[in-house]
C-alpha positions, 0 to 999 in steps of 0.5 A: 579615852585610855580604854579606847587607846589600849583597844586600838593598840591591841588592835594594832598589835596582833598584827604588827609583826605580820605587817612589818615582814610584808613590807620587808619582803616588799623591799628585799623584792624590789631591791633585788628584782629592780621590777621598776626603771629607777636606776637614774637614782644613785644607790643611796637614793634608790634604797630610800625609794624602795624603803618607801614602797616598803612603808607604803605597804606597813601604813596602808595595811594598819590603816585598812586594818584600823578602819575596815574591821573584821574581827572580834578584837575590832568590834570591840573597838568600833562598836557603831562601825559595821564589820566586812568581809575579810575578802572586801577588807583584802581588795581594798588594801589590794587598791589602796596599794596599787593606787599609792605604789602608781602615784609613788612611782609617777611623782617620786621616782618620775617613772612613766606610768605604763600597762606594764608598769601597772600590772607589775604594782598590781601584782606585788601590791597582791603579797600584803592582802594574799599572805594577810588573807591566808593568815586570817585562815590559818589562825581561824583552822587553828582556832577552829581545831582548838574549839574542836580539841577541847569540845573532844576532850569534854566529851571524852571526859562525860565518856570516862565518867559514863564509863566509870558508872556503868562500870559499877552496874552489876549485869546476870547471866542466866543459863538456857537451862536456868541452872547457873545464873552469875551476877557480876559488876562490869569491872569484873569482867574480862572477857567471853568466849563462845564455846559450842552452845556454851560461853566462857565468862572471864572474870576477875576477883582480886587478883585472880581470873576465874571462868564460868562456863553458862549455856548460852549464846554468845550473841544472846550475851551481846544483847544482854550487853548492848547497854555497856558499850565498854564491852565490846565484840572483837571476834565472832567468837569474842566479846572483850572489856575494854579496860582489860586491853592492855594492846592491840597487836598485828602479825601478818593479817592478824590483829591480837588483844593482850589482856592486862594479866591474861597470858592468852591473846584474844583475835581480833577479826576485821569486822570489829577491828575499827571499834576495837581500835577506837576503844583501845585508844589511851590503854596501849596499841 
């Protein structure tokens, strides 16, 4: 029974404070906008009338919470109640209001019931299912874009552990001629530049930067390099590891790699600009 009762009250509570502004709204309304003829009451009386329009609201919106599930939270609670739509749940608080705020009006504020009258209880009667409606699809974006957050952030982190494998595979580049051949992990590399039929293979040992000049193709590289997707092509004439960009820069039309101790900037044409991008993300733009 205390299990039950704890369930109930949670069920309550996630929505309890939206239920109680609603109703306050639906009295600062009424009282302010006089949307019904009940000026025969005196002041005092007529706060108590509005009040009632207000509790009216607060009672009907827990209730229809309480016996129309429609979440997580109430499924626990109602395990043999079906659960229904959250727009069926809406129209029929929608009625429930309409019907109680019609009967209120007849039978405490002696108001004659009217087609004006109705349409005006029927479209303040509209604010508890509509701002309730569009709460349930603000917590559910939120909670969609939470779910998509952290399925983000794992695969970033299966990425960054990838990436941290590959980067200790070793690759060899062998020259058209098969004179030069040069072994190197993928760390090491910093980036090649095509020079002519020759590329331009930077690299660091320690601290240092060399370059070794190979006859190759800068596109045979690139398809040397396919399966090592940190190394990346940010120019027809470039191929650059990610790791090393230390920012990505714009001036004028032109976008600019800086390398993590590399004086020289690397260009960055608009072909590649969008993947360039999406892997300098984190290390500096």
């Amino acid at each position: 029974m205390n299990t039950r009762l704890n369930q109930w009250l949670q069920l309550i509570k996630t929505d309890f404070k939206l239920f109680l502004w609603i109703s306050l709204g639906v009295f600062l309304f009424i009282l302010f906008f006089q949307p019904f003829p009940i000026e025969k009451f005196d002041f005092n009386n007529r706060l108590l009338i509005v009040a009632g329009f207000a509790g009216i609201v607060l009672l009907l919106s827990i209730a229809t919470r309480t016996l129309f599930p429609s979440g997580e939270i109430e499924e626990n609670y109602f395990r043999q109640t079906p659960r229904i739509s959250k727009v069926l749940c809406s129209a029929i608080l929608l009625v429930a209001i309409s019907v109680a705020f019609a009967f209120y009006l007849r039978y405490v504020g002696s108001v004659e019931i009217t087609f004006f009258i109705m349409f005006k209880v029927v479209f303040i009667g509209l604010a508890a299912p509509v701002i309730i409606r569009l709460n349930y699809i603000f917590h559910a974006l939120r909670h969609e874009n939470e779910s998509l957050l952290k399925g983000k952030n794992n695969a970033l982190k299966k990425v960054a552990g990838f990436e941290h494998e590959n980067l200790n595979k070793t690759v060899t580049f062998i020259s058209d001629n098969a004179s030069d051949n040069l072994t190197l992990r993928i760390s090491e590399i910093a980036f090649i530049k095509s020079a002519d039929n020759y590329v331009e293979v930077f690299f660091r040992e320690g601290t240092l930067f060399k370059k070794q000049l190979l006859r190759n193709k800068l596109k045979t590289i690139e398809q040397q390099l396919l399966p090592f997707p940190v190394l990346t092509r940010c120019h027809r004439s470039c191929i650059v590891n990610a790791t090393y960009i230390r920012a990505l820069s714009r001036a004028a039309n032109n976008h600019w790699i800086s390398i993590d101790g590399w004086d020289e900037k690397l260009p960055v044409s608009r072909q590649y600009l969008l993947k360039t991008k999406e892997l300098s993300i984190g290390r500096g733009e």
